[in-house]
C-alpha positions in Angstrom: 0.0 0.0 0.0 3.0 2.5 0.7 3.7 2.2 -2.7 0.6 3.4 -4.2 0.2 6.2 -1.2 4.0 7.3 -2.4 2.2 7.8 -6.2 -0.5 9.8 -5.2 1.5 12.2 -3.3 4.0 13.1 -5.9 2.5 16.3 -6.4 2.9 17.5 -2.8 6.5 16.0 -2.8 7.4 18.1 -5.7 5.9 21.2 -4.0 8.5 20.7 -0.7 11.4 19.2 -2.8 13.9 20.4 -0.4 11.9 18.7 2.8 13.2 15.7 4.6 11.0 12.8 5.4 10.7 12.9 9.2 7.7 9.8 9.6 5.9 7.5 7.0 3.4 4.9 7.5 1.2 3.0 5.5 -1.7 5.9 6.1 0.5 8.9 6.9 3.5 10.8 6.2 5.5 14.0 8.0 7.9 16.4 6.0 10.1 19.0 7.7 12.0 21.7 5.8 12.6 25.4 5.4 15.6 27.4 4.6 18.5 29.5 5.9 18.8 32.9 4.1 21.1 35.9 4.7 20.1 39.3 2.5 21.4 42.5 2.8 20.3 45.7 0.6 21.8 48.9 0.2 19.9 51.9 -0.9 20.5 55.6 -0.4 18.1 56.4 1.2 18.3 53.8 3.9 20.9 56.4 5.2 18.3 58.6 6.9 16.3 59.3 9.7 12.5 61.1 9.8 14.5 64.2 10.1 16.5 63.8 7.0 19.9 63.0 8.9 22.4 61.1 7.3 22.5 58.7 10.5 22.7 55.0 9.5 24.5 53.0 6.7 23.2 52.4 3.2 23.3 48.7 4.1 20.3 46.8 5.7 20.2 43.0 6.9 17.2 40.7 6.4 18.6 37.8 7.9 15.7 35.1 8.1 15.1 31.4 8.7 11.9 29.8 7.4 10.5 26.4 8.8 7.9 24.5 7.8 5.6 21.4 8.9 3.6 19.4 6.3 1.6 16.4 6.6 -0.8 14.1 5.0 -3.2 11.2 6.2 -4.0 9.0 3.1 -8.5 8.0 3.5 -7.8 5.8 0.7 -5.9 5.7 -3.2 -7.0 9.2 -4.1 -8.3 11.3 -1.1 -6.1 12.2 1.4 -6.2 14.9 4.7 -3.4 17.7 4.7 -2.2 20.1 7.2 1.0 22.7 7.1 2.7 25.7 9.8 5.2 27.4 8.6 7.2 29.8 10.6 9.5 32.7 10.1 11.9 34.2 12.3 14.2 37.5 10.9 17.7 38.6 12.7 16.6 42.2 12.7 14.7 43.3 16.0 14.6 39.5 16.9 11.3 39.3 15.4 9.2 36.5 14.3 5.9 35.3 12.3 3.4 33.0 11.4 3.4 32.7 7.4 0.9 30.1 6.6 -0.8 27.3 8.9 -3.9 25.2 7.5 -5.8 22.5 6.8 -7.7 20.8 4.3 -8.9 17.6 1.9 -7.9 17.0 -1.5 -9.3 14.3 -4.1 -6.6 13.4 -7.0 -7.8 14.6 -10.4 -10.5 16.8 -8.8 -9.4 19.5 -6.3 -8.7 20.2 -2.8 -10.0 22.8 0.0 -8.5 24.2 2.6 -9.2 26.7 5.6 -6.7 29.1 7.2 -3.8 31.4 6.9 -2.5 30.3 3.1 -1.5 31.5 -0.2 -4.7 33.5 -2.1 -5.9 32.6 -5.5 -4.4 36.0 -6.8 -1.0 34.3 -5.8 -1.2 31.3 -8.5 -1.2 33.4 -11.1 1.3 36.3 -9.6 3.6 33.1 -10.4 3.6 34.1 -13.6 6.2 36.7 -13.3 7.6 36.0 -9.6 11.1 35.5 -10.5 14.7 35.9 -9.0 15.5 35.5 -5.4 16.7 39.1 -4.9 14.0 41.8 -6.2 11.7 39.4 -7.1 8.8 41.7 -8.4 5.0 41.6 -7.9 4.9 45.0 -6.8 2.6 45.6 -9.2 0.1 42.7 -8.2 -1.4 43.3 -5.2 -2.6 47.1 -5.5 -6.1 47.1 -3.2 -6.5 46.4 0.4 -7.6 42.9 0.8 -5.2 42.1 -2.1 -2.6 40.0 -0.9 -0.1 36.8 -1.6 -1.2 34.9 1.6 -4.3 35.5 4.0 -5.4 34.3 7.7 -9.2 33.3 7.8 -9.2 31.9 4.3 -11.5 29.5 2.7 -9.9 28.6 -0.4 -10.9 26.2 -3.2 -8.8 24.5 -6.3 -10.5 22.2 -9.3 -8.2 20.7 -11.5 -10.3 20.1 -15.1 -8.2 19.1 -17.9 -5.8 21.9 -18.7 -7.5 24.3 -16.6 -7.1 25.2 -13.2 -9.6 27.2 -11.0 -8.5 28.6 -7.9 -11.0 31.2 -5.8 -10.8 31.8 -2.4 -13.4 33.9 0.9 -11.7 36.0 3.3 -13.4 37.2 6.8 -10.8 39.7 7.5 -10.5 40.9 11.2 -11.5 44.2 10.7 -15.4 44.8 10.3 -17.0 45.3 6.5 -14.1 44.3 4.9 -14.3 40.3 3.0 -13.2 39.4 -0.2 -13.6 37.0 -2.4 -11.2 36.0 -5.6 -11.0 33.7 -8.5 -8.2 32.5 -10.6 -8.5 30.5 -13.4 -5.1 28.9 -15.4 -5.1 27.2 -19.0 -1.8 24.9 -19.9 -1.3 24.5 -23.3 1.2 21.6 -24.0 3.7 23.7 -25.7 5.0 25.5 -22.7 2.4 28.9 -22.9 -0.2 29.6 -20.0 -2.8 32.0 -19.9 -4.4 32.9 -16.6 -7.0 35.7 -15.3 -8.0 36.9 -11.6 -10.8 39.0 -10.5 -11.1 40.0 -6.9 -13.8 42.0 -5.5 -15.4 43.0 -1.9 -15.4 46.0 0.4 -12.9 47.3 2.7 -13.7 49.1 6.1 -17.7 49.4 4.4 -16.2 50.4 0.8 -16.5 48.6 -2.1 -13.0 47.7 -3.7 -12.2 45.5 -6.8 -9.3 44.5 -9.3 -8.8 42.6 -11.8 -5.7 40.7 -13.5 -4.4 39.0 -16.4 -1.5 37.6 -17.8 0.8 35.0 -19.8 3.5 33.2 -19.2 5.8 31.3 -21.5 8.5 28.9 -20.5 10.2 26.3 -23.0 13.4 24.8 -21.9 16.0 27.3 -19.9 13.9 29.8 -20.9 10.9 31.9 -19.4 8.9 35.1 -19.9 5.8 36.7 -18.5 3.9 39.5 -18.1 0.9 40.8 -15.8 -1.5 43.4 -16.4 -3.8 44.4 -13.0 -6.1 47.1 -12.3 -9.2 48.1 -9.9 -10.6 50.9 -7.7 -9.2 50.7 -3.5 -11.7 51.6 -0.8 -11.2 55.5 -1.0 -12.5 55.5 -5.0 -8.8 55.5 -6.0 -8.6 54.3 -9.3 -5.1 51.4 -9.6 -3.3 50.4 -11.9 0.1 48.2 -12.7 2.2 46.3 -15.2 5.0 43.7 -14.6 7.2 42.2 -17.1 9.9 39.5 -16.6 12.5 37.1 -17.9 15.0 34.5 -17.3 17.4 32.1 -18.7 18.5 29.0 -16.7 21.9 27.8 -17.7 22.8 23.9 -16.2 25.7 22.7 -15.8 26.9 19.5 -14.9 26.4 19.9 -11.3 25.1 23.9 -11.0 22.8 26.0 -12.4 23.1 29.8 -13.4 20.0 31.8 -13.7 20.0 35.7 -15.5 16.4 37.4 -14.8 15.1 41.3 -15.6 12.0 42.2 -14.6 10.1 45.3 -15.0 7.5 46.7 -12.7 5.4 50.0 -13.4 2.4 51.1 -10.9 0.4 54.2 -10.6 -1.3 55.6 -7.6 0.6 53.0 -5.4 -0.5 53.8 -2.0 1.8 51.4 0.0 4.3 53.7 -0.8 3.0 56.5 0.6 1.3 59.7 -1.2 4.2 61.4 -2.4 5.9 58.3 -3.9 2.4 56.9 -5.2 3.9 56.4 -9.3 6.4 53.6 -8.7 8.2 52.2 -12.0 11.9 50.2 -11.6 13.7 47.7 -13.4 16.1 45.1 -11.8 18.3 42.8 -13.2 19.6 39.7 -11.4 22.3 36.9 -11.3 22.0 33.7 -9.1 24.4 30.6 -9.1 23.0 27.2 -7.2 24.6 24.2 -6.6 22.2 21.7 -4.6 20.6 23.5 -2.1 23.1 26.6 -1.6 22.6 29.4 -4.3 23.8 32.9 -3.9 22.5 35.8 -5.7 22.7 39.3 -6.8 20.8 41.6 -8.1 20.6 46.0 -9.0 17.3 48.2 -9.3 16.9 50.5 -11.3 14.7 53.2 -9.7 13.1 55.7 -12.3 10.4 57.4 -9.9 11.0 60.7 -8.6 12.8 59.3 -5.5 15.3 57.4 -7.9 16.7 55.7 -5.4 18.7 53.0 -7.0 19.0 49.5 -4.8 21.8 46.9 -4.6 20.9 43.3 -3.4 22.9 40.3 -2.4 21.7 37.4 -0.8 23.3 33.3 0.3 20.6 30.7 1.3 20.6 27.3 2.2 17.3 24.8 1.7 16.8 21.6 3.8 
C-alpha cells in the first residue's frame, strides 16, 4: 500500500522538494524543511532618519530562517487529509511570524479545500512573473486592500479540469465590513504557454474595492517570460493600476545552475508607498548561481520614480 500512497502524493513531494521525510506509514506521512537565508540591501536612502539626517548606513540586513511542517493522512488511493505551519523568524529586532498554517482535503484529479492562513488565489497566477531570489517583483500585483499573496481566515478552493485550473478563495478579515472574495483561473497548453485571469472583489472598512488581473507566461526549456497586467478601484475610490514584465534564462551545468532574470514593474497611484511616492516604476536585473541546495545571488534596481533611489541586493541561502 506505501507504494501506491507514495504515487499519489508526488504532487505535494514536488511542492516541498527540499523537505526531509521525518515519519511514514502505511496511512501517513510527516515532512520538515525550510531554509537559511542571509540578505542585505543597500539603498540611499536607507541612510536617513524622519529628520532627513544622514544617521545610518546604506546597508540593511534581512537575515531570516523559514520552517515548515507538512503532513498528509492517506483516506484511501486518491483522497487524502493535509495540514502545514510554517514559521518565520528574521535577525533584525529578533522578530518572528506565522506565514501560513492550514488544513484541508484533497481528491486526486479533482481538487482540494483548505481553511486558514495560506496562499490567495491571486498568488497562483502572480507566479507568472515572480522571478529571481533578490527583487523578485509583484509590486505591481497586489494594489487594493484585501489584495494579498497569503491571508489568515481563508476558505480557499482548487479544481483541476483538464488543462484548466480554478482557484478562488473567501476571506473574513479581522476588521469589520471588509471580506473578499477572488477567482483564478489557469489554462496549460502543451507547448509550454499559460494563460491565466483573476478578479477580486469585496469591500474594505464598508467600501467597495475591486481588481482585476491578467497575464501569460511562457517557459520552454531554460527559458521563461511573463507579463501581468492588474487594475481596480481601493476603498477611497482611488482608481489602480500596474504592469510587470519578466525574464529568465537557466543555464545547467553539470552539477550547477546559473539563472539571469530582468523584470520590469510600473504602478500608478501606489498607496503602500505613501502619497508622495504613489507612481512607482523600476527595473532590476539579477544573477544567481546554485549548486544543490546553496545558491547565492545578486541583483541592482533601477529606480526611475522621482525618488530614484537605485538599490543593490545580495543574498546566500541554504534549503533543507
Amino acid at each position: 500500500m506505501i507504494k501506491k500512497i507514495a504515487v499519489c502524493s508526488l504532487c505535494l513531494v514536488s511542492s516541498v522538494a527540499n523537505a526531509a521525510w521525518v515519519h511514514s506509514n502505511d496511512s501517513s506521512r510527516l515532512w520538515l524543511g525550510g531554509r537559511a537565508e542571509t540578505i542585505m540591501t543597500s539603498r540611499d536612502s536607507s541612510k536617513y532618519d524622519n529628520s532627513k539626517q544622514e544617521v545610518y548606513s546604506s546597508w540593511r540586513d534581512s537575515t531570516r530562517l523559514r520552517l515548515r511542517v507538512l503532513g498528509e493522512h492517506f483516506i484511501d488511493y486518491q483522497t487524502r487529509a493535509f495540514g502545514s505551519y510554517e514559521f518565520e523568524m528574521h535577525a533584525k529586532n529578533d522578530s518572528s511570524r506565522v506565514r501560513q498554517t492550514y488544513v484541508g482535503i484533497k481528491r486526486d484529479q479533482l481538487g482540494s479545500v483548505s481553511f486558514g492562513k495560506q496562499e490567495t488565489a491571486l498568488k497562483k497566477l502572480s507566479r507568472f512573473t515572480y522571478y529571481g531570489s533578490s527583487f523578485a517583483g509583484n509590486d505591481a500585483v497586489y494594489l487594493v486592500h484585501g489584495a494579498s499573496d497569503r491571508l489568515d481566515r481563508n476558505s480557499f478552493v482548487h479544481a483541476e479540469l483538464g488543462r484548466f485550473d480554478i482557484y478562488a478563495d473567501y476571506t473574513v478579515n479581522e476588521h469589520a465590513n471588509s471580506n473578499t472574495y477572488s477567482a483564478t483561473t489557469i489554462y496549460t497548453h502543451p507547448l509550454g504557454l499559460k494563460f491565466g485571469a483573476n478578479f477580486l472583489s469585496g469591500e474594505w472598512q464598508g467600501d467597495s474595492i475591486y481588481q482585476y488581473s491578467a497575464g501569460v507566461n511562457y517557459d520552454v526549456e531554460s527559458y521563461e517570460v511573463g507579463a501581468l497586467y492588474t487594475g481596480g478601484k481601493d476603498h477611497n475610490d482611488t482608481d489602480k493600476g500596474g504592469l510587470e514584465v519578466a525574464a529568465r534564462y537557466r543555464l545547467n551545468l553539470s552539477d550547477s545552475r546559473v539563472t539571469l532574470a530582468l523584470i520590469y514593474n510600473k504602478l500608478d497611484e501606489a498607496e503602500k508607498y505613501g502619497p508622495a511616492e504613489n507612481q512607482l516604476e523600476w527595473l532590476a536585473s539579477e544573477i544567481e548561481y546554485r549548486i544543490g541546495k546553496v545558491r547565492a545571488y545578486g541583483g541592482y534596481q533601477f529606480d526611475f520614480s522621482d525618488a530614484n533611489d537605485d538599490g543593490v541586493r545580495l543574498g546566500l541561502r541554504y534549503d533543507f
